[in-house]
KELUM-535353 format. One record per residue (C-alpha): residue in one letter; x, y, z. Coordinates in steps of 0.2 Angstrom, whole numbers, padded with zeros to 4 digits, always signed. Example, Ala and Ser with C-alpha at 12.3 -4.5 7.8 and 13.67 -1.06 7.14 Angstrom:
% residues 2
A+0062-0022+0039 S+0068-0005+0036 
This chain:
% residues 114
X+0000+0000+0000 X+0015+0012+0003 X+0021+0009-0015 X+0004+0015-0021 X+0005+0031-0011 X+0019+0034-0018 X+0017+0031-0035 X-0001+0039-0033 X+0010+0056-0025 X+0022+0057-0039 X+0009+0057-0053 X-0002+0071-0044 X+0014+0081-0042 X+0020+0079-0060 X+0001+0082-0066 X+0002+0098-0055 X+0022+0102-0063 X+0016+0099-0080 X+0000+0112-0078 X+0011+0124-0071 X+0023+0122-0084 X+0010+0123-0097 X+0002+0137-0089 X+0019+0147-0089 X+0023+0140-0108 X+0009+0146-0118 X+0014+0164-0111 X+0030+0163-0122 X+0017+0163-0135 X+0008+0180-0134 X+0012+0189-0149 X+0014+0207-0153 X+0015+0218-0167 X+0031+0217-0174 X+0039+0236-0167 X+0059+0242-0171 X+0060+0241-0153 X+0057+0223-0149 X+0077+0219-0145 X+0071+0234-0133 X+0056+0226-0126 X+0057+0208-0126 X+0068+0210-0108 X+0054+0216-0101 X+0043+0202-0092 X+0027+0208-0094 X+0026+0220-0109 X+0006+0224-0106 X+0007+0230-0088 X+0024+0240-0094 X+0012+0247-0106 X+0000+0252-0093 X+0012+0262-0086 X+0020+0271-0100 X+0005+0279-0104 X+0006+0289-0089 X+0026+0290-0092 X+0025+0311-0100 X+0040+0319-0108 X+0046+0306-0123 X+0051+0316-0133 X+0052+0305-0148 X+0051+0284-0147 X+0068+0282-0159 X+0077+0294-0147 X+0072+0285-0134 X+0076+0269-0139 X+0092+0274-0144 X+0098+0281-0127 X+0090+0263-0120 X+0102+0254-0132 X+0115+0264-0128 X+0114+0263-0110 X+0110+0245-0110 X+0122+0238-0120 X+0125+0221-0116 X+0119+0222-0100 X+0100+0220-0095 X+0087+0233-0090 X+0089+0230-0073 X+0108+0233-0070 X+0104+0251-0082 X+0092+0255-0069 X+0105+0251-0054 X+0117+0264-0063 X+0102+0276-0066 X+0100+0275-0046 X+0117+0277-0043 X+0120+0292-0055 X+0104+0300-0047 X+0095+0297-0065 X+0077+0296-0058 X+0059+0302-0066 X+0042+0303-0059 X+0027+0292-0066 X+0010+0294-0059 X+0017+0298-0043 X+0031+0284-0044 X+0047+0289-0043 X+0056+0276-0055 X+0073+0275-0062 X+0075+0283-0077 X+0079+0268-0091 X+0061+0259-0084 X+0050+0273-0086 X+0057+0276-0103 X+0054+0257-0106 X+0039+0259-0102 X+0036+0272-0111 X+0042+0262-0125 X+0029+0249-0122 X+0016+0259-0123 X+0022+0268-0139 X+0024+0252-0146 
């Protein structure tokens, strides 16, 4: 009977693993509009809600600008290490009453551009 319990346990967890993992996959899938700034905006992990606060995000002046000072203060590195040097350098802007280091409210700005 132990064995069964077991067995029974294992295939309940890998059942739950395998929705999960389902659940979490067909997220990869959500498609967008193709944009010149998708090498820009795939690091972000939800692009909708990035969206919903870029519209609030004021003072983009123009999308390719912006993107362009994202590329070049990215680089190789990722999103959040640009906005550990934007709090470091004091780089900072205001959105909506959130005070928000400067390369993620242009990213979401970005978002909702795009």
């Amino acid at each position: 009977m132990r064995r069964r319990a077991v067995i029974a346990g294992t295939g309940a967890a890998a059942a739950g693993l395998a929705a999960v993992g389902l659940w979490r996959f067909t997220g990869l899938f959500r498609r967008y509009a193709p944009t010149p700034y998708d090498d820009l905006l795939a690091q972000l992990d939800d692009r909708d809600r990035a969206a919903l606060l870029g519209k609030h995000a004021v003072g983009m002046a123009d999308a390719r600008m912006t993107a362009q000072e994202l590329r070049t203060r990215i680089g190789n590195g990722s999103l959040a290490k640009a906005a550990v040097e934007d709090v470091q350098a004091g780089r900072m802007s205001e959105v909506d009453g959130w005070v928000l280091p400067r390369s993620v409210a242009q990213m979401a700005a970005l978002a909702a551009h795009a």
